[in-house]
N, C-alpha and C positions, 0 to 999 in steps of 0.2 A: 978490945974494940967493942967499943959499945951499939949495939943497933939490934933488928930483925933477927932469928937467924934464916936462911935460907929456905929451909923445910916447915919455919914453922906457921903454923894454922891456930889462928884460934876462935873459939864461940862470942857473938856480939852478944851479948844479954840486950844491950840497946842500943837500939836507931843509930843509924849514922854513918858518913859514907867516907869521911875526912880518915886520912893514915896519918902516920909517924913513921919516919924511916921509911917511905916508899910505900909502907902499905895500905891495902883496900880492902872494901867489903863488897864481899858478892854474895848471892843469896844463891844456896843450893833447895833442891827438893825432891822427895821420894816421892814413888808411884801412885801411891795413896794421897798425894799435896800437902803433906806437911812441910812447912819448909824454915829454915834458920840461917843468920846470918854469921857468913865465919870471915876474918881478915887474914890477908892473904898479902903476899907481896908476887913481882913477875916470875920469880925464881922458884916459886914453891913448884913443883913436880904435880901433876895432876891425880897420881896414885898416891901422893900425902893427902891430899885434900879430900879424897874418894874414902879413903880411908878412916880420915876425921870422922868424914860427915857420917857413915853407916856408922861407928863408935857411935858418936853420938846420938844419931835416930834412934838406933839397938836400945841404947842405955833408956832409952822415953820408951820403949815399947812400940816406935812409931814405922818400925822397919821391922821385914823377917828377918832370918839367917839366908843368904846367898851371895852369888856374886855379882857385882854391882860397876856399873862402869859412869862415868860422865858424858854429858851431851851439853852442850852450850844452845841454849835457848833464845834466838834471837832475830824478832822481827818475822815470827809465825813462824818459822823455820828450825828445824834444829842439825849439829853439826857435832860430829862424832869427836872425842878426844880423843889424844891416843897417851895411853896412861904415862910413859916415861918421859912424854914431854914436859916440859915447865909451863905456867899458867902465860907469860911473856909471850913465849914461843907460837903459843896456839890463839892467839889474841883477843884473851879477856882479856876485862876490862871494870875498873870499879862498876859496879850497880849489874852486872851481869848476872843472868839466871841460868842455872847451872842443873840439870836433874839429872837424878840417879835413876840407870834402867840397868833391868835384872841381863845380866850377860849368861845365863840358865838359857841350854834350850826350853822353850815350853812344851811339854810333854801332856798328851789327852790321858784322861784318866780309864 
């Protein structure tokens, strides 16, 4: 059967909000605001995509090592994921902005 598969996530190199098979782009972002475009469908797991996206940051040098959770960014507001849910479930949405916050307590030096 041909389509999506469930889990999977992948990097937009460019622009653009239109799927195949159900899928969308949302824009994730680290602490620092860099931020990249990855395609998604409802099904993908919010700990696939968290996952993706630090992969990803890491690989650019645009992220530390730690651990990292999503927050859905929306309308000045933001709104906790909870990792084992699906994107569906916790309702993203195409064009949705997504950022990564350090799940590290922070500790004074």
């Amino acid at each position: 059967m041909a389509g999506v598969e469930a889990d999977s996530v992948e990097v937009v190199e460019s622009g653009g909000q239109g799927g195949e098979h159900g899928s969308y782009v949302v824009t994730v972002r680290t602490p620092a605001g860099f931020s990249a475009e990855f395609r998604v469908t409802d099904a993908v797991r919010v700990e696939v995509l968290t996952q993706r996206a630090v992969a990803q940051f890491t690989a650019y040098g645009q992220l530390g090592d730690g651990n990292y959770r999503l927050v859905l960014v929306r309308d000045g507001s933001s709104t906790d994921l909870v990792a084992s849910a699906r994107l569906g479930e916790s309702g993203v949405v195409a064009g949705d902005v997504l950022s990564l916050v350090v799940m590290d307590p922070q500790v004074d030096g």
